[in-house]
C-alpha positions, 0 to 999 in steps of 0.5 A: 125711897132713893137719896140722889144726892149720895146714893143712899137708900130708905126702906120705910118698914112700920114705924122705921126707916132703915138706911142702906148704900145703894151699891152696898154689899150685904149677906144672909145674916147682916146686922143693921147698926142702930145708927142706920134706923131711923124712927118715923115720926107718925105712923101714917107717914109717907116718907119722901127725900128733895134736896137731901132732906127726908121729910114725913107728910101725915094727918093731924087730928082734924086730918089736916096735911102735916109736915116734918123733916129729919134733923140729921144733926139733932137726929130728930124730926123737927115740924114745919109750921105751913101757912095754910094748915087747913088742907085736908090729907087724902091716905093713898096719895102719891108724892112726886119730886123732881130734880128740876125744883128740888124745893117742892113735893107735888101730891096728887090723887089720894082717897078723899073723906068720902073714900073716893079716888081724888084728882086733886093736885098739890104743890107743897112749896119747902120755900114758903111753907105753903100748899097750893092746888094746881090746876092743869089742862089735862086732868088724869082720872083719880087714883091711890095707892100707885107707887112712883120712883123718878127715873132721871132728872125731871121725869116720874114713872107712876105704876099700879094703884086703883082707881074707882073702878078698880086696879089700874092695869098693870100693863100701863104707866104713867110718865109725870 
């Protein structure tokens, strides 16, 4: 996970995110100080960082969508109440962000309760608390568990994951 704002990198391993500089240097044998630990707040988290906030998006008991952020200064993670907090949370989805609206987390695909590959497309908007599913003109078709990273200012490269029938080709990606 890559901070953009100060060049910091996650690396989200069980319940823990370790905190390195992108362009530090490092050898065999390197100890990670304590104060560069982070521990995750559910170990179903996904991580994902806008505006210089690391946030963790994971189910409730009922499966609901929950959401937390990082308390830099309590050193914590402190919930956020959303204003509709009965939207189901689909495992495997994939969480995209842009420099262009650094105030919302876009989630789209997902496996369903039925363990089918979702086409679902959220906004979760950082302003208002809120989760609202968007409607496009082209629908791409459903998938998981593919990993993203944004490339420049406004664009996300989309590669891998699996759709239903079967792992995405590998000699593809997807620009959003």
């Amino acid at each position: 996970i890559y901070n953009y704002n100060n060049g910091t990198v996650f690396v989200h391993i069980d319940d823990s995110l370790l905190q390195f500089e992108f362009n530090g240097k490092y050898t065999t044998n390197d100890k990670i100080e304590s104060d560069n630990i982070i521990k995750v707040n559910n170990k179903n988290s996904k991580i994902i960082i806008t505006n210089n906030i690391i946030y963790s998006i994971y189910p409730n008991d009922d499966n609901y969508i929950n959401l937390s952020f990082f308390n830099n200064t309590s050193n914590d993670w402190q919930s956020i109440s959303l204003i509709n907090s009965t939207v189901d949370f689909y495992s495997y989805s994939s969480y995209l962000t842009t420099l262009d609206e650094i105030e919302s987390i876009y989630i789209y695909g997902g496996l369903n309760s039925e363990e089918d590959a979702s086409t679902r497309l959220l906004k979760l908007d950082l302003t208002s608390n809120s989760i609202t599913e968007i409607e496009t003109s082209i629908s791409p078709s459903g998938f998981f568990a593919a990993s993203n990273i944004l490339i420049n200012y406004n664009t996300q490269l989309v590669v891998g994951g699996e759709a239903s029938q079967g792992w995405v080709n590998l000699k593809q990606s997807a620009l959003w």
